[in-house]
LOPA-60917 format. One record per residue: residue number from 0; x, y, z of N, C-alpha, C in turn. Coordinates in nm, 2 decimals. Example, Ala and Ser with C-alpha at 12.3 -4.5 7.8 and 13.67 -1.06 7.14 Angstrom:
% LOPA-60917
(0 (1.32 -0.57 0.78) (1.23 -0.45 0.78) (1.32 -0.33 0.78))
(1 (1.28 -0.22 0.71) (1.37 -0.11 0.71) (1.29 0.00 0.79))
% end
This chain:
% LOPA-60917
(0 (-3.18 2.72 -0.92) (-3.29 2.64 -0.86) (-3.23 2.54 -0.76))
(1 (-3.27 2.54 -0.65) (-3.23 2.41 -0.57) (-3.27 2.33 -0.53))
(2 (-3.41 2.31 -0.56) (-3.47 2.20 -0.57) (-3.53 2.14 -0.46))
(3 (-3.56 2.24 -0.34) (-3.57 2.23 -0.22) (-3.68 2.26 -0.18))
(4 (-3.79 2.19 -0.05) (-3.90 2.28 -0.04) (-3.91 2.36 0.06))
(5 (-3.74 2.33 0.16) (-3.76 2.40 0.27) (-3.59 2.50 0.26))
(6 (-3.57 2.55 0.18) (-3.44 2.63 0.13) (-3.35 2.69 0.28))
(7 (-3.41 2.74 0.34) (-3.34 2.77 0.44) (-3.35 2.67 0.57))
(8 (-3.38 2.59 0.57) (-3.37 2.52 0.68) (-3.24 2.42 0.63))
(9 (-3.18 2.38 0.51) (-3.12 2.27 0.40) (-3.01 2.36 0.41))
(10 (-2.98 2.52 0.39) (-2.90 2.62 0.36) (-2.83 2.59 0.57))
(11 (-2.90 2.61 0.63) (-2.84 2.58 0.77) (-2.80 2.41 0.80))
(12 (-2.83 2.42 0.76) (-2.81 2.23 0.73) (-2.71 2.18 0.72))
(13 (-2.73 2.24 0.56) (-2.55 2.19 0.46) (-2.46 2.26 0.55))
(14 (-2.48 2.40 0.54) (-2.35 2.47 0.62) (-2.31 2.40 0.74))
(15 (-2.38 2.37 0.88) (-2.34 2.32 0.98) (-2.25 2.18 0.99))
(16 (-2.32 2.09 0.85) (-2.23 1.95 0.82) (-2.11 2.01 0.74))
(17 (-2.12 2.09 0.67) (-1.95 2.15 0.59) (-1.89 2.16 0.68))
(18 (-1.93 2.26 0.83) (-1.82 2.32 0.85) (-1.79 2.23 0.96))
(19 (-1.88 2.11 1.02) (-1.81 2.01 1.13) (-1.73 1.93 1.05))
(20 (-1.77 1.89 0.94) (-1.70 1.77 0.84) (-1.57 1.82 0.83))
(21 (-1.54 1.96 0.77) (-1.43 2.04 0.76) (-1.31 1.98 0.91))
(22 (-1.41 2.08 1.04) (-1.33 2.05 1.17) (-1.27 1.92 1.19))
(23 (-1.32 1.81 1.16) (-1.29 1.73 1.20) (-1.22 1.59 1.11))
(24 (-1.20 1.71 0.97) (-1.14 1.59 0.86) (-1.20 1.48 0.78))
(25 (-1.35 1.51 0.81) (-1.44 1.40 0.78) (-1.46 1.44 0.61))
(26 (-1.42 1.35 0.51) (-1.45 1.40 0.36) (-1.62 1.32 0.37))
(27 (-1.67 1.44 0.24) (-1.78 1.35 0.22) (-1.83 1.40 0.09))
(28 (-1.94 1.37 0.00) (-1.97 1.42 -0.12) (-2.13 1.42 -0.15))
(29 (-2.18 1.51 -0.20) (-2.32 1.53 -0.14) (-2.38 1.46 -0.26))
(30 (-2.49 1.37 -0.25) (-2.51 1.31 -0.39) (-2.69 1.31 -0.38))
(31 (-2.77 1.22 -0.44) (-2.91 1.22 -0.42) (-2.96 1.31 -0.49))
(32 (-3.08 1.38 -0.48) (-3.15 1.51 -0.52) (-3.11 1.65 -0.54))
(33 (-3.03 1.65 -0.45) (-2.93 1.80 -0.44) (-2.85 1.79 -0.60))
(34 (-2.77 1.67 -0.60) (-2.66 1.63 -0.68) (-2.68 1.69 -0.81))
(35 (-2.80 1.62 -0.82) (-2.91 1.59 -0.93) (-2.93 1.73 -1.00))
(36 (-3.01 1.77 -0.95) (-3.02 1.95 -0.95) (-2.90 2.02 -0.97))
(37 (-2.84 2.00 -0.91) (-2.69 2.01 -0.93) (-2.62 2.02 -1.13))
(38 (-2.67 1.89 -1.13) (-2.66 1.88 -1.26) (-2.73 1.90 -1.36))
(39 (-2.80 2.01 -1.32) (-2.90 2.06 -1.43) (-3.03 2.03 -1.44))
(40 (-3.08 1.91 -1.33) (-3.22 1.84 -1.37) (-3.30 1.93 -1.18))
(41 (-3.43 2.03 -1.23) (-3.47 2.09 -1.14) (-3.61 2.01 -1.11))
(42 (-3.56 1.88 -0.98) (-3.65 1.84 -0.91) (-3.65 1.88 -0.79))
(43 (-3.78 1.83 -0.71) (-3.79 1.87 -0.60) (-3.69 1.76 -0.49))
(44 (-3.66 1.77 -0.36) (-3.62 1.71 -0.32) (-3.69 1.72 -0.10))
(45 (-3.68 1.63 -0.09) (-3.71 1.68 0.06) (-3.61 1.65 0.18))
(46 (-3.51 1.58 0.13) (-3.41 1.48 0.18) (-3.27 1.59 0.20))
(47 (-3.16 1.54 0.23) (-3.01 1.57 0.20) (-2.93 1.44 0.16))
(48 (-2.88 1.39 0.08) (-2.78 1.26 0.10) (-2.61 1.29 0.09))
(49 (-2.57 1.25 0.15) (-2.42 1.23 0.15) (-2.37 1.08 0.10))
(50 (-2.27 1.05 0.05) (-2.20 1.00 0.09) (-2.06 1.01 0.16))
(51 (-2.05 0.85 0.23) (-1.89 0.87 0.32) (-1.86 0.75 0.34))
(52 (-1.71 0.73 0.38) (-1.66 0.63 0.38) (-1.71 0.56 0.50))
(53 (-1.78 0.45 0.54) (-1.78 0.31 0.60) (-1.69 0.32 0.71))
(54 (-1.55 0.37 0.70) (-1.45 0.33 0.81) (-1.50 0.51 0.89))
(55 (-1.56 0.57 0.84) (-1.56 0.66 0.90) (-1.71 0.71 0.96))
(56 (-1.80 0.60 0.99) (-1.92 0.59 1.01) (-1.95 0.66 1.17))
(57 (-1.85 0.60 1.24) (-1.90 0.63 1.42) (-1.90 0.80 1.44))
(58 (-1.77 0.80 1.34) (-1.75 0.97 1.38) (-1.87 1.08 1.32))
(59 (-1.94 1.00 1.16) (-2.01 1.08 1.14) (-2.13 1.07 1.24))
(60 (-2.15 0.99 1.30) (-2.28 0.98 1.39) (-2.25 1.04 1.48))
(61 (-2.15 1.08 1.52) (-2.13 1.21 1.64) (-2.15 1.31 1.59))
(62 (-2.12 1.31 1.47) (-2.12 1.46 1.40) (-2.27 1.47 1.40))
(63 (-2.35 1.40 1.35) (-2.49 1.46 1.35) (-2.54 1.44 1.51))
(64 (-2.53 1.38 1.56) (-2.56 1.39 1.70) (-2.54 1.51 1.79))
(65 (-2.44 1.54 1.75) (-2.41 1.72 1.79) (-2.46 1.83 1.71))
(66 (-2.59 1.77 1.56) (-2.63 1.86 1.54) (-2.78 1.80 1.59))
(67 (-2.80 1.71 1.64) (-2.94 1.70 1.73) (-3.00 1.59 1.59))
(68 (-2.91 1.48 1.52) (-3.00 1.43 1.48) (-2.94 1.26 1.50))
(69 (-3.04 1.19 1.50) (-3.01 1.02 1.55) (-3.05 0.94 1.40))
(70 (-2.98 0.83 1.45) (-3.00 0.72 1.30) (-3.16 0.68 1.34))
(71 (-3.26 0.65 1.23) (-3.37 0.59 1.24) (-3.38 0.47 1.20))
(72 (-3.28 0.46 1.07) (-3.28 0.32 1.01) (-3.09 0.28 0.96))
(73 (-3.13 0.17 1.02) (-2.97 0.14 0.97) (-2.91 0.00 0.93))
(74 (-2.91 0.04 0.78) (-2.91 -0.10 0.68) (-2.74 -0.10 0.68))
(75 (-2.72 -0.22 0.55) (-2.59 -0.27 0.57) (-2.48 -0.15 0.48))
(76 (-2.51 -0.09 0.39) (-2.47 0.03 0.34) (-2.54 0.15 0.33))
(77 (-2.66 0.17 0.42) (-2.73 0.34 0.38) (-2.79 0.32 0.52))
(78 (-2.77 0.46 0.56) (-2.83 0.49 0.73) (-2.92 0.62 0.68))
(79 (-3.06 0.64 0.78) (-3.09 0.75 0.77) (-3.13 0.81 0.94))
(80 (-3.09 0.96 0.90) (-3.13 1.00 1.03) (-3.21 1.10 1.03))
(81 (-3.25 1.17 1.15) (-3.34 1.23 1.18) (-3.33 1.33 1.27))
(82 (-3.39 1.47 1.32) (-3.41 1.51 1.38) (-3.39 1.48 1.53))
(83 (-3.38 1.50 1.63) (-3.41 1.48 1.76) (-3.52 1.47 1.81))
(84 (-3.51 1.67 1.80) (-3.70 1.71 1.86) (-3.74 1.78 1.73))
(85 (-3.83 1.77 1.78) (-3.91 1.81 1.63) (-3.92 1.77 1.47))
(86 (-3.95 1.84 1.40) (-3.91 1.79 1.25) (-3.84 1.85 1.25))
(87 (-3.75 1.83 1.11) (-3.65 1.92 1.02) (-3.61 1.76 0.89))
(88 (-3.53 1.87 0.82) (-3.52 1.75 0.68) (-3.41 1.70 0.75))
(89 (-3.50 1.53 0.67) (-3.41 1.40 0.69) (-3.28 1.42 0.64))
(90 (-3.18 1.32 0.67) (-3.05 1.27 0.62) (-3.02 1.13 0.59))
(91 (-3.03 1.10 0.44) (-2.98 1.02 0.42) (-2.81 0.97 0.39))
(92 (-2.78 0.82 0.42) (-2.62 0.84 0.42) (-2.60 0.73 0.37))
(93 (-2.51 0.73 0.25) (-2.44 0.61 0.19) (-2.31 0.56 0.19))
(94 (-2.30 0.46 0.25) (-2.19 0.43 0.36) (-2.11 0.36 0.22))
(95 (-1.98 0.39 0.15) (-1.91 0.30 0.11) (-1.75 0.25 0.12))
(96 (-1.73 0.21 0.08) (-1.56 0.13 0.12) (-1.48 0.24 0.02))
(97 (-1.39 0.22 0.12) (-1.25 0.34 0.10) (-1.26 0.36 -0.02))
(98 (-1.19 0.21 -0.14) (-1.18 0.25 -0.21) (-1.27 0.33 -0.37))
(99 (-1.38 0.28 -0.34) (-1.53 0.30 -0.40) (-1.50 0.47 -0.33))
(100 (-1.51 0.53 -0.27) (-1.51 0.67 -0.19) (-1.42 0.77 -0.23))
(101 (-1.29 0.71 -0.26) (-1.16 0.75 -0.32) (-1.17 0.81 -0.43))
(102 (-1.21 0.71 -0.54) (-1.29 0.70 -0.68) (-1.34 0.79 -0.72))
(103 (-1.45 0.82 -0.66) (-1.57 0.91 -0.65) (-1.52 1.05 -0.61))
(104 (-1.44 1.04 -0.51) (-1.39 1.19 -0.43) (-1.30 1.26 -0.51))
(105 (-1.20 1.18 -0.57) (-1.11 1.23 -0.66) (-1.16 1.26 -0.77))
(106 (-1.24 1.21 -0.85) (-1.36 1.29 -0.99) (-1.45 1.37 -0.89))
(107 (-1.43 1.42 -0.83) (-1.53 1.51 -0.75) (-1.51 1.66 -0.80))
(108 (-1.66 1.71 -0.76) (-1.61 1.88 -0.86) (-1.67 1.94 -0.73))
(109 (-1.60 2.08 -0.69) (-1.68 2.18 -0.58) (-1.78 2.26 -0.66))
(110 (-1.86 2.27 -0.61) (-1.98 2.35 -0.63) (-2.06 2.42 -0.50))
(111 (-2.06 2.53 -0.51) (-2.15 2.58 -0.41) (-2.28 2.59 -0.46))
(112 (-2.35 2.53 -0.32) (-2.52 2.47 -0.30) (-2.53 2.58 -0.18))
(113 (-2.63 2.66 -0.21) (-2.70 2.68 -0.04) (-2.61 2.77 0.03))
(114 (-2.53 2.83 -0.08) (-2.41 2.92 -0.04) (-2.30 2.85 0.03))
(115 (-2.28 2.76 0.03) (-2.18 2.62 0.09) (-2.08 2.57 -0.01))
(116 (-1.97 2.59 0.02) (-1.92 2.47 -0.14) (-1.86 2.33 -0.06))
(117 (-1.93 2.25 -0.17) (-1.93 2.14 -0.07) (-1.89 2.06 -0.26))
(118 (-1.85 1.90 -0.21) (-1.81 1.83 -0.34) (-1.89 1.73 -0.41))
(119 (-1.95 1.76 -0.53) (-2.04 1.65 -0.54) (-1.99 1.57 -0.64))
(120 (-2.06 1.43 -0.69) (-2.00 1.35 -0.79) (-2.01 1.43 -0.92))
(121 (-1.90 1.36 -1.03) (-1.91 1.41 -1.15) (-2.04 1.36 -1.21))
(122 (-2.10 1.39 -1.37) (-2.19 1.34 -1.38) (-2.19 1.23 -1.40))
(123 (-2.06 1.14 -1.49) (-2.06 1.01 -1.51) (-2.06 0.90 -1.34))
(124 (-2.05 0.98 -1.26) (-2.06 0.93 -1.11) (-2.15 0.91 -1.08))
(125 (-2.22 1.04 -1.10) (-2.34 1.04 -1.04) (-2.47 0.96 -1.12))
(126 (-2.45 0.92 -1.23) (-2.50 0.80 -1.30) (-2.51 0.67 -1.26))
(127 (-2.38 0.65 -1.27) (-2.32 0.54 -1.21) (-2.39 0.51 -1.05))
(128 (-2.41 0.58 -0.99) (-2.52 0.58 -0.89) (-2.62 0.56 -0.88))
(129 (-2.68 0.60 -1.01) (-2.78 0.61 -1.02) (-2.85 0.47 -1.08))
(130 (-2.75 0.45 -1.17) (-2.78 0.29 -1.23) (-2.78 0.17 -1.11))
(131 (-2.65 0.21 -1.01) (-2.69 0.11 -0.89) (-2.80 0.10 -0.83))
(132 (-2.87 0.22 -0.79) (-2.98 0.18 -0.72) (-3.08 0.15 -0.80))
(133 (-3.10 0.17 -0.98) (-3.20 0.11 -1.03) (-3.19 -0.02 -0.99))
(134 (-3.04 -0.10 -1.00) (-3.00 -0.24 -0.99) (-3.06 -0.32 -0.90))
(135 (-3.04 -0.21 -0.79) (-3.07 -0.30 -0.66) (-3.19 -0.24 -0.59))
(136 (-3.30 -0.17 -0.63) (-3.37 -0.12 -0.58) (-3.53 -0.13 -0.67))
(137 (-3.66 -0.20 -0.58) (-3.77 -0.22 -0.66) (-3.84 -0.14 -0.64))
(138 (-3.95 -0.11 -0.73) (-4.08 -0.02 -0.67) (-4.05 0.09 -0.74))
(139 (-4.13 0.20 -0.64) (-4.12 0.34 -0.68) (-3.95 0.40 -0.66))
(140 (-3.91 0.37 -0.53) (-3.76 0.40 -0.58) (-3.72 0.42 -0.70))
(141 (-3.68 0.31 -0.76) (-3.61 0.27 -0.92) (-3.71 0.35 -1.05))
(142 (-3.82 0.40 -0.97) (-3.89 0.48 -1.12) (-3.84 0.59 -1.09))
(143 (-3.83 0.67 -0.97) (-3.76 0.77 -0.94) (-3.61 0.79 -0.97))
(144 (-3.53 0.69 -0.95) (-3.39 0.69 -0.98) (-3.36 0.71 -1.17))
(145 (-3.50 0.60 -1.20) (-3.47 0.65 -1.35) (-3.54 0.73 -1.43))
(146 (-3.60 0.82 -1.39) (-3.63 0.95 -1.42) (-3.56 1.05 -1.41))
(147 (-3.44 1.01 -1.30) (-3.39 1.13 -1.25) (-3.27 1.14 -1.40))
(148 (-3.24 0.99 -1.41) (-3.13 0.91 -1.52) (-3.15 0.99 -1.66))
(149 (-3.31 0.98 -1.73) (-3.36 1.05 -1.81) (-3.30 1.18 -1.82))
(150 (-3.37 1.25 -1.75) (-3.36 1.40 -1.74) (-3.23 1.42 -1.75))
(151 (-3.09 1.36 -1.66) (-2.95 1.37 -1.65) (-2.95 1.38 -1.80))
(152 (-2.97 1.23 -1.90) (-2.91 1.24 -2.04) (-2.93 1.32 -2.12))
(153 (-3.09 1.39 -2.10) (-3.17 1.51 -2.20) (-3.09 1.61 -2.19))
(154 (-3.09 1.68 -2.04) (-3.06 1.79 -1.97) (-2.90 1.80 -2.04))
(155 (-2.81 1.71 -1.97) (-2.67 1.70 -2.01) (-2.62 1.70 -2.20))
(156 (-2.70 1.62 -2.22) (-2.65 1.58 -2.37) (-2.59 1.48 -2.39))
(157 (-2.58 1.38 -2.29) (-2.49 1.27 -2.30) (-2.53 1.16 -2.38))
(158 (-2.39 1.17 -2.47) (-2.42 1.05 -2.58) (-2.45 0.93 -2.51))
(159 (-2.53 0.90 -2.55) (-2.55 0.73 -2.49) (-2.52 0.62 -2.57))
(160 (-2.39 0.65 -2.68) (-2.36 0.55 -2.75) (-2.22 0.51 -2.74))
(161 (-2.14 0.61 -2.69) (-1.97 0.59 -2.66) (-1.97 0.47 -2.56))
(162 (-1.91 0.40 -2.61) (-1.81 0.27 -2.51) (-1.82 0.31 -2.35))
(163 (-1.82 0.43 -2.33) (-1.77 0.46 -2.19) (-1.93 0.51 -2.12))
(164 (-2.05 0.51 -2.17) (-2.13 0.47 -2.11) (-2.21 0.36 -2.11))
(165 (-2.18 0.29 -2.24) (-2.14 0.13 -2.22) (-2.11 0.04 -2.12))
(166 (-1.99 0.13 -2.08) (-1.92 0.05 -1.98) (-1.98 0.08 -1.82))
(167 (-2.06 0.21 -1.82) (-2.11 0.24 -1.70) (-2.21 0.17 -1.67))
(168 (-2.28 0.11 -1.81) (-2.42 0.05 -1.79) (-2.40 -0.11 -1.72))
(169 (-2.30 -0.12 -1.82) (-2.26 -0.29 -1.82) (-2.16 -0.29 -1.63))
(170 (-2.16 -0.24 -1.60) (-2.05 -0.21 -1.47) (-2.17 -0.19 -1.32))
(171 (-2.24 -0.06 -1.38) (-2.34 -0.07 -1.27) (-2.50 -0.09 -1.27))
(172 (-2.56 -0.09 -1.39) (-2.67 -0.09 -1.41) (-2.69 -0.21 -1.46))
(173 (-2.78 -0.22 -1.58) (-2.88 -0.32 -1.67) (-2.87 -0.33 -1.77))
(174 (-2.86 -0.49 -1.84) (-2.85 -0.44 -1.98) (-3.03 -0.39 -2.07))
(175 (-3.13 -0.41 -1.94) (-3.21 -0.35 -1.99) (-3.24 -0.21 -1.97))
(176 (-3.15 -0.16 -1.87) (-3.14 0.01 -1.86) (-3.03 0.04 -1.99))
(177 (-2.95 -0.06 -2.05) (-2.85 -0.01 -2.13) (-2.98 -0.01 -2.28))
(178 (-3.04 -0.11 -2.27) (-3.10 -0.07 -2.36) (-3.23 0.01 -2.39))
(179 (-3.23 0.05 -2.29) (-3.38 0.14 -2.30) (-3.33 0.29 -2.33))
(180 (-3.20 0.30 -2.26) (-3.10 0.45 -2.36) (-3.08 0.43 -2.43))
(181 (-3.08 0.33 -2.49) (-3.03 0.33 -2.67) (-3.12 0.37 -2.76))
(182 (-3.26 0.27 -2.70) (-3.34 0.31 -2.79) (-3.44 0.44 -2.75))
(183 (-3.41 0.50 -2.64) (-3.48 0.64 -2.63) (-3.38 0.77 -2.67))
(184 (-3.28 0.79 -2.59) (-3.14 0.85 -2.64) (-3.00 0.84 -2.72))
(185 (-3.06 0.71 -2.83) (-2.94 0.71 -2.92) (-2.93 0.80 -2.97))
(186 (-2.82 0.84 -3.07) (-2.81 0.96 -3.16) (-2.83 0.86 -3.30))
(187 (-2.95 0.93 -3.33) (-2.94 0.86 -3.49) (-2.83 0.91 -3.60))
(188 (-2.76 0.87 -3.69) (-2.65 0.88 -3.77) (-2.72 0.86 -3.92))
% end
């Protein structure tokens, strides 16, 4: 399942950013709804997100610029872009510092999406993501982010009582996201 509503337009997509990212040395790691899916939870998505490192920002905007797409919005860590002419699926991009990127890149697992192998976060990563933008993010975002959270722990199996997602909660999230896993996905004993 990929979780896509436009499969082959996302399949020419991913492939064209692999293989300029590739040319040109640019690392990146595909995260968001793809990721997600990725890890077992089959939603829908209409987006692509990446992330990349911050010091490497100008070059990726050539890179999509040479595939015909321009920034529309551009905050202090996440840019999205767009198309040129016409529609086609958005790109979202999460800009972070080297060493945040590093982190992330090196727990990174290849998986082919879309017939592409491309690198996405581990799952404790891709959590850990996930609990940021509940952190910092109101509204429907953050109900989306933590549904997706849900499903991760069901789908996965992940204890939600070891130290070490403890420490993910306490590090990136809430202690009221820490404790709404306890008391929905503890393991009773």
């Amino acid at each position: 399942m990929t979780g896509l509503r436009n499969v082959e337009e996302a399949t020419g997509l991913l492939g064209a950013i692999a293989h300029a990212a590739e040319e040109r040395g640019l690392p990146f790691l595909l995260i968001g709804g793809l990721a997600v899916v990725e890890h077992g939870y089959g939603r829908t998505t209409d987006d692509m997100d990446l992330m990349i490192r911050r010091a490497d920002q100008t070059a990726w905007i050539e890179l999509f610029a040479a595939l015909n797409y321009h920034p529309w919005q551009d905050g202090d860590s996440f840019m999205q872009f767009e198309l040129t002419t016409g529609k086609g699926m958005p790109l979202d991009i999460m800009l972070t510092n080297d060493e945040t990127f590093s982190q992330l890149h090196a727990g990174a697992m290849r998986r082919t999406v879309l017939g592409v192998s491309v690198p996405l976060p581990s799952l404790s990563h891709l959590l850990a993501l996930k609990f940021h933008a509940i952190r910092h993010t109101r509204g429907s975002r953050g109900i989306k982010d933590m549904g997706d959270v849900a499903s991760l722990i069901e789908v996965n199996r992940v204890d939600v009582t070891t130290p070490e997602f403890r420490e993910l909660c306490d590090k990136y999230g809430t202690v009221e996201l820490y404790d709404y896993c306890q008391r929905h996905y503890g393991r009773k004993n």
